[in-house]
Residue frames as qw, qx, qy, qz and C-alpha x, y, z in Angstrom:
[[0.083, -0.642, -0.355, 0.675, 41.21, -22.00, -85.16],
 [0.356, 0.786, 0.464, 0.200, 39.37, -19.53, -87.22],
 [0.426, -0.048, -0.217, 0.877, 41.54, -16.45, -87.44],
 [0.052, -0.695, -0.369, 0.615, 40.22, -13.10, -85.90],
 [0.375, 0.699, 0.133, 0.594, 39.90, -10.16, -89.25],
 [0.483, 0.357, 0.225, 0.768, 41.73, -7.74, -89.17],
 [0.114, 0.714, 0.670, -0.167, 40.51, -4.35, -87.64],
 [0.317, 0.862, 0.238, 0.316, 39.69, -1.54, -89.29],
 [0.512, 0.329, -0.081, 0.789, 42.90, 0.99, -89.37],
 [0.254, -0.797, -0.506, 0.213, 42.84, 3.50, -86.99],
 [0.487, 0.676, -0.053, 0.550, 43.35, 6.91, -88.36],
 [0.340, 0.357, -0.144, 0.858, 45.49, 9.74, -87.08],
 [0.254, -0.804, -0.518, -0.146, 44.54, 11.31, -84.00],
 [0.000, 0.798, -0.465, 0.384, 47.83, 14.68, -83.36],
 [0.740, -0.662, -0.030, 0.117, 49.31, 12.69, -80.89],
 [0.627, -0.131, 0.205, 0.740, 52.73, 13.36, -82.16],
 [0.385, 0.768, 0.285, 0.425, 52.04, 16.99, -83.45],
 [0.932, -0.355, -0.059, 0.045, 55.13, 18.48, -84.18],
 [0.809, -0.355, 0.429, 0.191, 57.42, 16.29, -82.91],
 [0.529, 0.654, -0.509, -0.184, 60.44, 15.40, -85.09],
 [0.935, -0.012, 0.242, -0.258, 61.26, 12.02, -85.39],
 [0.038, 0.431, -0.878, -0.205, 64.00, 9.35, -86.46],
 [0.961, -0.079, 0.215, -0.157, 62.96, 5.81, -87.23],
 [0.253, -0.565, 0.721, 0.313, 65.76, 3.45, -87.79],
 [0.048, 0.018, 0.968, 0.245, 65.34, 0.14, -90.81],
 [0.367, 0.535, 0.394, -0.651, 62.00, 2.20, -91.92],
 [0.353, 0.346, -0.530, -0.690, 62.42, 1.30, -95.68],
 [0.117, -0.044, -0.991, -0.041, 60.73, -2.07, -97.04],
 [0.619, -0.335, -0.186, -0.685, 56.99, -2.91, -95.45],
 [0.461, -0.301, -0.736, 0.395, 57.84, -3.97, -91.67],
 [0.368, -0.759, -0.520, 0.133, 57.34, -2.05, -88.69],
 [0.409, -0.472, 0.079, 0.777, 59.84, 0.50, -89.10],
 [0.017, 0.132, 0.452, 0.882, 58.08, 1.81, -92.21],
 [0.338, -0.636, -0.690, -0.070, 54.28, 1.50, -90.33],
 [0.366, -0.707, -0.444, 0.412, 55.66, 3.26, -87.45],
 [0.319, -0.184, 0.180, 0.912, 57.10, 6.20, -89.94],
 [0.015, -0.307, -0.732, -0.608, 53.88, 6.12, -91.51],
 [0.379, -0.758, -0.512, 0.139, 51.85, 6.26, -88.07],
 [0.337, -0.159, -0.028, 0.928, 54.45, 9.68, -87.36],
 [0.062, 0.159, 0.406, 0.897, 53.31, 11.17, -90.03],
 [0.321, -0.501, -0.661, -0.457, 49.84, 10.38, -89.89],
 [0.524, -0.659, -0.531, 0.096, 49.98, 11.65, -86.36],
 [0.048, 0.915, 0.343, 0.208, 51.48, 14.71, -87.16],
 [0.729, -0.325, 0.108, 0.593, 54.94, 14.81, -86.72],
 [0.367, 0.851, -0.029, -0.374, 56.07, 17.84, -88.07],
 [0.435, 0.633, -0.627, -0.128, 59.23, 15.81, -89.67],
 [0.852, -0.337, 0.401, 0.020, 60.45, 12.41, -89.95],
 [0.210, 0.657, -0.704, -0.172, 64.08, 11.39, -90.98],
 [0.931, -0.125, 0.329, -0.099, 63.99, 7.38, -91.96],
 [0.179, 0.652, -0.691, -0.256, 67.09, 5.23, -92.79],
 [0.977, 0.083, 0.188, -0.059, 68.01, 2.25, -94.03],
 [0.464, -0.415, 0.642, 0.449, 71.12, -0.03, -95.01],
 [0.555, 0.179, 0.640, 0.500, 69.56, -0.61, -98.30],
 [0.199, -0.373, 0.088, 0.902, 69.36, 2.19, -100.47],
 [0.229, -0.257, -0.689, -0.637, 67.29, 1.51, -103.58],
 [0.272, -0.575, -0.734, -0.239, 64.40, 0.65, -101.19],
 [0.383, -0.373, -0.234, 0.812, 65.21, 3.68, -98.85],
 [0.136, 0.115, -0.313, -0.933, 64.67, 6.08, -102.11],
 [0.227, -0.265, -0.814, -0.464, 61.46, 4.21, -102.88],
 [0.338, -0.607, -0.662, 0.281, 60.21, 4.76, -99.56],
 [0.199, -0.206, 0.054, 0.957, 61.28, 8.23, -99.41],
 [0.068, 0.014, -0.540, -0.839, 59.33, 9.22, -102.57],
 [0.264, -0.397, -0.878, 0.043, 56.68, 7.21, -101.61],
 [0.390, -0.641, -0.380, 0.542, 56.14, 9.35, -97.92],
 [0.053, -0.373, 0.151, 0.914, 57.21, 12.42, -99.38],
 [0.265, -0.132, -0.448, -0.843, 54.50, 12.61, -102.14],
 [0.433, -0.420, -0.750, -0.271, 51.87, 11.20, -99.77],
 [0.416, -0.849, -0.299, 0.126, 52.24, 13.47, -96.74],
 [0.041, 0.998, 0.041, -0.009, 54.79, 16.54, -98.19],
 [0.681, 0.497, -0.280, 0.458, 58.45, 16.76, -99.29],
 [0.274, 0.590, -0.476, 0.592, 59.19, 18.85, -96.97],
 [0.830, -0.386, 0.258, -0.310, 57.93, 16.62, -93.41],
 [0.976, -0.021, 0.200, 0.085, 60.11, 13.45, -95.08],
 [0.203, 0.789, -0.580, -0.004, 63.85, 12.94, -94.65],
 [0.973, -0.013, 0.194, 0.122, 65.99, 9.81, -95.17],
 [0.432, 0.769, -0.455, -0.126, 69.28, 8.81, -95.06],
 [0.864, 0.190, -0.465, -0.041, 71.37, 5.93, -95.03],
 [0.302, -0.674, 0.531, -0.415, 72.49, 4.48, -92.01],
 [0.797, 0.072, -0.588, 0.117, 74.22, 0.97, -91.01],
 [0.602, -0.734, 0.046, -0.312, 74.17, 0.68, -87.13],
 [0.876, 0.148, -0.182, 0.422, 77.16, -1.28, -87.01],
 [0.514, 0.203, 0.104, 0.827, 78.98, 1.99, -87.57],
 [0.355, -0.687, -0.314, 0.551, 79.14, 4.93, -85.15],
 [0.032, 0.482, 0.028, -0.875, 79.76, 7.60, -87.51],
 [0.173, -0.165, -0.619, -0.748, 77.17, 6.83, -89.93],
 [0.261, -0.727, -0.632, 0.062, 74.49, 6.79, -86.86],
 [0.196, -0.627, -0.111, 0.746, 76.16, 10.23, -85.99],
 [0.061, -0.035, -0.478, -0.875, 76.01, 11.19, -90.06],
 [0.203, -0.572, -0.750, -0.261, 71.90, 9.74, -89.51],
 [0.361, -0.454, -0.541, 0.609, 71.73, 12.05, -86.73],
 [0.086, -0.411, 0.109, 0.901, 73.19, 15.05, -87.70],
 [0.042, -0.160, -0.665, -0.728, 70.92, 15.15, -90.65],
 [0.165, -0.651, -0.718, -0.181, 67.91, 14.90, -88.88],
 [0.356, -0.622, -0.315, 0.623, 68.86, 17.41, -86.47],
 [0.248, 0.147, 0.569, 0.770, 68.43, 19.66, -90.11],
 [0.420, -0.634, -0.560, -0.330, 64.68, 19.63, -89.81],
 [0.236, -0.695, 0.305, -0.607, 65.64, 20.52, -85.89],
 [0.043, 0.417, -0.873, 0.248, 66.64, 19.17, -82.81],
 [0.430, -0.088, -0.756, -0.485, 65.15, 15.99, -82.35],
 [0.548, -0.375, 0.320, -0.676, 62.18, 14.72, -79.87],
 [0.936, -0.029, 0.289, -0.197, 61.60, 10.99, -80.88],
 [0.360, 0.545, -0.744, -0.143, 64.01, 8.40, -82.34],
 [0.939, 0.093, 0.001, -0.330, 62.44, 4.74, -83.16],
 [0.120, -0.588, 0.797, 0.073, 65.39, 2.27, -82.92],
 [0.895, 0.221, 0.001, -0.388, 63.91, -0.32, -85.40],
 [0.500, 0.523, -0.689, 0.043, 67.23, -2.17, -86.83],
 [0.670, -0.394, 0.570, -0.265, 67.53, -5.43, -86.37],
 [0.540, 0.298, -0.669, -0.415, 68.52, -8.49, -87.53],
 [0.775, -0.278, 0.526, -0.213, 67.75, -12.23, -86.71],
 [0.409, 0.475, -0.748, -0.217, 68.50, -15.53, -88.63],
 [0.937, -0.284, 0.004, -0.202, 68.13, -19.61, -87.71],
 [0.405, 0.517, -0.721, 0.219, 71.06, -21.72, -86.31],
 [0.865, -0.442, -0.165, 0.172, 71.39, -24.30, -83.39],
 [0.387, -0.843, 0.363, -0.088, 73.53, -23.26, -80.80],
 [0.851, -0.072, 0.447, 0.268, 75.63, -26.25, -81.94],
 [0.674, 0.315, 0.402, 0.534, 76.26, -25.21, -85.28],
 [0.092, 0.966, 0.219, 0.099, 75.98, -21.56, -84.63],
 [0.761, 0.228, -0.110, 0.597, 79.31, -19.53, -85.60],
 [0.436, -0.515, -0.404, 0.617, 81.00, -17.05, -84.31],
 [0.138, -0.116, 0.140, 0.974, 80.60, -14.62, -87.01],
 [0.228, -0.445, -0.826, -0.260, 76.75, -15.53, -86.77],
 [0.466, -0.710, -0.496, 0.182, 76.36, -14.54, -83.10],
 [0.635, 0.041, 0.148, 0.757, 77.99, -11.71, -83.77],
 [0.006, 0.260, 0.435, 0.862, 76.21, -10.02, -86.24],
 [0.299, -0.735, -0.500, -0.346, 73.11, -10.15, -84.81],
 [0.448, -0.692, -0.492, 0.281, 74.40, -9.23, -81.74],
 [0.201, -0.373, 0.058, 0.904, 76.41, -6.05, -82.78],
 [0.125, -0.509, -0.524, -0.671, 72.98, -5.12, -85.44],
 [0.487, -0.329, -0.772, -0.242, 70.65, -5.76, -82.87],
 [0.540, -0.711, -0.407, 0.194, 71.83, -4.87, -79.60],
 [0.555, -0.308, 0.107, 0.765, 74.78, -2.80, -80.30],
 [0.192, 0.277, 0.385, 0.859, 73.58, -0.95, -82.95],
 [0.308, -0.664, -0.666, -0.143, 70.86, -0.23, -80.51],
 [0.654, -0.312, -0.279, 0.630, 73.14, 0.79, -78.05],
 [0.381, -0.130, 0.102, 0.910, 74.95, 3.01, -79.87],
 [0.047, -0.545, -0.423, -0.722, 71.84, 4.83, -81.22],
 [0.481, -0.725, -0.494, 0.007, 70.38, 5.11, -78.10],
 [0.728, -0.138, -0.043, 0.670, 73.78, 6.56, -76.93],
 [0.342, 0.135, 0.271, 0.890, 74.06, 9.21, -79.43],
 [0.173, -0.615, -0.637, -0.432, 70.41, 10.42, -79.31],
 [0.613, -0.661, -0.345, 0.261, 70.14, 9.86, -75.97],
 [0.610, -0.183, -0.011, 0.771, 73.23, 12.69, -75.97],
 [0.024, -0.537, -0.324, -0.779, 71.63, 15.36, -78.11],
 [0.302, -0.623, -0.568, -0.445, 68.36, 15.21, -76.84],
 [0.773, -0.276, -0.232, 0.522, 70.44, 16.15, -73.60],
 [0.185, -0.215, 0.125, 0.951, 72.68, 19.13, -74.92],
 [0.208, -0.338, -0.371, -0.840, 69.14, 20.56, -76.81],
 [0.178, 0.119, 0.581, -0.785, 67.14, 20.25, -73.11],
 [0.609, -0.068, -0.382, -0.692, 63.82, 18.67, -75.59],
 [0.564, -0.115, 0.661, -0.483, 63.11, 16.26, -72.82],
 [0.411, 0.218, -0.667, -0.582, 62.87, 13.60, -75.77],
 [0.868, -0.125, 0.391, -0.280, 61.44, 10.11, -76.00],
 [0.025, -0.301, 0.949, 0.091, 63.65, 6.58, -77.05],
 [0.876, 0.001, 0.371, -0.309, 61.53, 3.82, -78.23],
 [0.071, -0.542, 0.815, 0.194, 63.26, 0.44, -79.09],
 [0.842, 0.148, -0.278, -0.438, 62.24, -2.87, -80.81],
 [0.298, -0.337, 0.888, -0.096, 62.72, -5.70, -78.71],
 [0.659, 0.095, -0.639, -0.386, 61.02, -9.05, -79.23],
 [0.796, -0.399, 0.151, -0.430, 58.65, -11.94, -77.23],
 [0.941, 0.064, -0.296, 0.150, 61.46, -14.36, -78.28],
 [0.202, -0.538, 0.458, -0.678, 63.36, -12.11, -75.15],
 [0.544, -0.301, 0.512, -0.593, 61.34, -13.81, -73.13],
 [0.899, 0.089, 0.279, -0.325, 60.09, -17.29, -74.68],
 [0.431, -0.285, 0.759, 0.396, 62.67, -19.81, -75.92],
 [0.763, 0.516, 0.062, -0.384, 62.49, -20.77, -79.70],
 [0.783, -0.295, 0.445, 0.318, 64.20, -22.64, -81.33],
 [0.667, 0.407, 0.342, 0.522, 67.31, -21.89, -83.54],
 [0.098, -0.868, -0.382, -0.304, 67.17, -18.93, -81.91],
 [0.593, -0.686, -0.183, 0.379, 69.70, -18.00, -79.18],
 [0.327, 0.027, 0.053, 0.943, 72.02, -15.18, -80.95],
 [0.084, -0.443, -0.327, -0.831, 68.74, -13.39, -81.71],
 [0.474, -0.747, -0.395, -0.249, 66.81, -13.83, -78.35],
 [0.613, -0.167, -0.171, 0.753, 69.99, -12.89, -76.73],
 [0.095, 0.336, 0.253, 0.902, 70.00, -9.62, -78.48],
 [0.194, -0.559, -0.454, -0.666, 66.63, -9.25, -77.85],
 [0.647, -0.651, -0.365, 0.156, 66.60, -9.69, -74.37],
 [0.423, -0.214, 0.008, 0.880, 69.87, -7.28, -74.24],
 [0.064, -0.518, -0.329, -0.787, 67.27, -4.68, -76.21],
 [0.599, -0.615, -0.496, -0.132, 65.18, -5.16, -72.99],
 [0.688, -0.579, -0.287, 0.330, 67.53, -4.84, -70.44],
 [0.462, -0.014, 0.020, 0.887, 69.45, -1.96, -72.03],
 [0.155, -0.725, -0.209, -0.638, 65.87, 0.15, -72.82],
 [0.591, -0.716, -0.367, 0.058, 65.36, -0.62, -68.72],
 [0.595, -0.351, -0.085, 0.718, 69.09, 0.75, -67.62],
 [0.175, 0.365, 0.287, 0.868, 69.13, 3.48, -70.22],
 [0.294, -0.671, -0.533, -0.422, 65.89, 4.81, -68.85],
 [0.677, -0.607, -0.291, 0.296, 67.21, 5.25, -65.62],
 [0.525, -0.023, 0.100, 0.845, 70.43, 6.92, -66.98],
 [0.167, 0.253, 0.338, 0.891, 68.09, 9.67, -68.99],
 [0.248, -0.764, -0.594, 0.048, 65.28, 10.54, -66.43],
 [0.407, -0.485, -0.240, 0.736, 67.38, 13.09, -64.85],
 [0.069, -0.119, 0.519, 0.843, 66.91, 14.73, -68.69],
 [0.576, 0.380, 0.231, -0.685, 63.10, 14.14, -68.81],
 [0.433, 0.385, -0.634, -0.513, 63.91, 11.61, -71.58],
 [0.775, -0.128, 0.340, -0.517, 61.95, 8.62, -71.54],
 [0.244, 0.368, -0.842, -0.311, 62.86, 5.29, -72.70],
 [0.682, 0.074, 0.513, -0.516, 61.02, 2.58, -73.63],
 [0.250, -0.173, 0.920, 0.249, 60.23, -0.76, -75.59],
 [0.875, 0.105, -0.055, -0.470, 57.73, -2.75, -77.88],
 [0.209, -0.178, 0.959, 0.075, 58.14, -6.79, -77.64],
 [0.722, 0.281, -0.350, -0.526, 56.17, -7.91, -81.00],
 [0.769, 0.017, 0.638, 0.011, 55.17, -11.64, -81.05],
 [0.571, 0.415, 0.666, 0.242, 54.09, -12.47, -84.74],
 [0.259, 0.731, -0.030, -0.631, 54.32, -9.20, -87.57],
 [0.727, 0.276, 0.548, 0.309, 53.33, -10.23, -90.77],
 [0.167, 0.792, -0.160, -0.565, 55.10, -8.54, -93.45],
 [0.866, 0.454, -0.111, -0.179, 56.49, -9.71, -97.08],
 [0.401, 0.559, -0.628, 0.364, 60.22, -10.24, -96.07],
 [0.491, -0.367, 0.692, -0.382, 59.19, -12.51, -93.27],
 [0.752, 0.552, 0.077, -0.351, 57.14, -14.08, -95.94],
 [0.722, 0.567, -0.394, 0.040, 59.89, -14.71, -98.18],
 [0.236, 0.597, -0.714, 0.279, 62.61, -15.97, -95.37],
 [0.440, -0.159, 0.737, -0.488, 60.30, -17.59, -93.33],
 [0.043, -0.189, -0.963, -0.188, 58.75, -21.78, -94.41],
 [0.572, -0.368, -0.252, -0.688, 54.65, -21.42, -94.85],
 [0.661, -0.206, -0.705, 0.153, 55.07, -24.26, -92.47],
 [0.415, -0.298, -0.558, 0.654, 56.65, -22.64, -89.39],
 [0.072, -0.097, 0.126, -0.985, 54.50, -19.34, -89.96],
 [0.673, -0.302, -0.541, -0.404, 51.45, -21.32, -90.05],
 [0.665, -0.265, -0.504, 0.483, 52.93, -22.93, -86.68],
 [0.234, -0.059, -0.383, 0.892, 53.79, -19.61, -85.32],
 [0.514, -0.297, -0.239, -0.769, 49.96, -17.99, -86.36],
 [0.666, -0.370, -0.625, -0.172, 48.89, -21.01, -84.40],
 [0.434, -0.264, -0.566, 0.650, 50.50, -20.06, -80.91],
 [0.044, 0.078, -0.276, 0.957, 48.39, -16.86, -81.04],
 [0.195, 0.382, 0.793, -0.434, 45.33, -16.38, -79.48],
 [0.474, 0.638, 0.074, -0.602, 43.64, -14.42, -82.47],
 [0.774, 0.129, 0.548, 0.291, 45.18, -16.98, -84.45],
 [0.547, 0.770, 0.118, 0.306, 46.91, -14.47, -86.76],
 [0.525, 0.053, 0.002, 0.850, 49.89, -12.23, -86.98],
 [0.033, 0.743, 0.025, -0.668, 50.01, -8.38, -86.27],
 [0.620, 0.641, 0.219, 0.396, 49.97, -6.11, -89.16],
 [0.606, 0.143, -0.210, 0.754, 52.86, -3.89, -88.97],
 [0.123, -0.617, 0.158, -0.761, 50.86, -1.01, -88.03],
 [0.780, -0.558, -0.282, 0.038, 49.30, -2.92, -84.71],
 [0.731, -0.124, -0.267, 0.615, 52.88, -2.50, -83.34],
 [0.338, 0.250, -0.003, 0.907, 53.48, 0.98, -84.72],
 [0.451, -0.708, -0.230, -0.493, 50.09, 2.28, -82.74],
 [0.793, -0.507, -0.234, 0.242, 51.95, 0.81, -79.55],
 [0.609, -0.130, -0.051, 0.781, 54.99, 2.79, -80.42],
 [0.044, -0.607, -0.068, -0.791, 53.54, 6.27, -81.13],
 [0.587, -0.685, -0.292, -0.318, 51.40, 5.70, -77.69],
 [0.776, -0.404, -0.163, 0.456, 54.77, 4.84, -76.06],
 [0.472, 0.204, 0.136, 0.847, 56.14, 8.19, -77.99],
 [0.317, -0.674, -0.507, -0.434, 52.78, 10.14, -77.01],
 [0.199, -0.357, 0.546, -0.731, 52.35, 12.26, -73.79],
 [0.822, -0.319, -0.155, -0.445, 49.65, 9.51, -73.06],
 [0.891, -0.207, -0.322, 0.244, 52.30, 7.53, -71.68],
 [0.002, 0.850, -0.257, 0.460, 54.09, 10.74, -69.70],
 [0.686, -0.531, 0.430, -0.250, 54.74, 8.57, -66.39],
 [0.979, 0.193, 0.068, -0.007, 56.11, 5.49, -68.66],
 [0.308, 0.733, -0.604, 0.060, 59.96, 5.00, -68.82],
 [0.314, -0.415, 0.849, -0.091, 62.02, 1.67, -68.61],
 [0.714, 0.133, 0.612, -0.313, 59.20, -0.31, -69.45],
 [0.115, 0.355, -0.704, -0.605, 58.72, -3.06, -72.01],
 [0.703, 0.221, 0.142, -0.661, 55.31, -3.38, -73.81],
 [0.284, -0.035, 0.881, 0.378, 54.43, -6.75, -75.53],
 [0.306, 0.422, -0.171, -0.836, 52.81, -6.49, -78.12],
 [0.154, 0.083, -0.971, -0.161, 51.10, -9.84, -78.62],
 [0.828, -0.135, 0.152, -0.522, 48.19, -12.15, -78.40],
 [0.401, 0.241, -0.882, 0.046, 50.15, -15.20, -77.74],
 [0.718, -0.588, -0.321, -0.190, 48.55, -17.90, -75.33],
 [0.483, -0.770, 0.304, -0.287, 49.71, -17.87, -71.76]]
């Protein structure tokens, strides 16, 4: 198959003007730095991104902050593991003011047969991934509550949720537990006008998939889609502003894929 190009970026049309914003694992060049990028570019009036690593955190910072205004871009450091450094991520953003949107991007995965997969394997991902989801959702999900901003929750699940893969089963676990906790959660935070919701990415090509992932099996994985390419990280992050957007005002529980896989 011939892949599909690319199409042509689509700029910035207010839909978040603003809004203040969290994104979680927004440092690097995945989808958690796209969709901080799409914020901005859609007119957020602040976004606070973190990350576990720090060096690229500041880089990204500096970056955002000289390319759409020191004072719109905050960032601090935040390991989801760990309940009072998602309450220290918080409480910073909540600087800028209280908050309206919070991207729950963190995640990890990894390969392993279910044979040879330890317990301090299935673990991690699952206390990054889904727990650290959790607990953001949790905490947010609490503010956005005691400050009556009828917010919005969007989470990063994943099509391996739904489609076996192999080498895979701590991380489609997770992901499927991202799924079924955006659906319950949603329910919990209507009464609050807060909305929760999902993206489920097939394929995002970025350079740190790139480097962990064989040309072989990404070549293999480009093949299972019907445009016969990967997303680019922003593709996703347009799905998550629209899920963060009043265009999707009636939307809560639900989880968007975000794919052109075949059927």
């Amino acid at each position: 198959m011939i892949p599909r190009p690319t199409p042509d970026y689509v700029p910035g049309h207010g839909l978040l003007d603003g809004r203040r914003a969290v994104v979680t694992a927004a440092a690097g060049a995945g989808i958690g730095l796209a969709s901080a990028i799409r914020c901005l570019e859609e007119g957020a009036a602040s976004v606070v991104i973190s990350d576990t690593h720090e060096g690229r955190l500041a880089a990204a910072h500096a970056d955002l902050a000289e390319r759409f205004g020191a004072e719109r871009v905050l960032s601090a450091p935040c390991n989801v593991t760990r309940e009072e450094e998602v309450q220290a991520l918080l409480d910073h953003a909540e600087t800028a003011g209280p908050i309206d949107l919070m991207i729950n991007n963190a995640g990890l995965g990894g390969t392993a047969s279910i044979l040879d997969m330890t317990d301090e394997q299935w673990s991690l991902v699952l206390d990054v991934t889904l727990t650290g989801t959790f607990r953001c959702v949790r905490e947010v999900g609490r503010r956005m509550r005691d400050a009556g901003t009828e917010g919005v929750i969007v989470n990063n699940a994943s099509v391996i949720g739904w489609r076996a893969q192999e080498g895979q089963a701590h991380y489609a676990a997770a992901k499927a537990g991202v799924m079924a906790l955006t659906r319950s959660a949603a329910v919990d935070l209507a009464q609050y006008g807060i909305r929760v919701n999902a993206v489920s990415p097939s394929l995002a090509m970025h350079p740190f998939l790139e480097k962990v992932t064989s040309p072989e099996l990404l070549d293999e994985l480009k093949s299972r889609e019907a445009f016969g390419r990967g997303a680019e990280p922003w593709e996703v992050a347009n799905v998550m502003v629209f899920l963060a957007s009043a265009y999707s005002s009636y939307m809560t529980g639900e989880v968007v894929s975000v794919s052109s896989q075949h059927a």
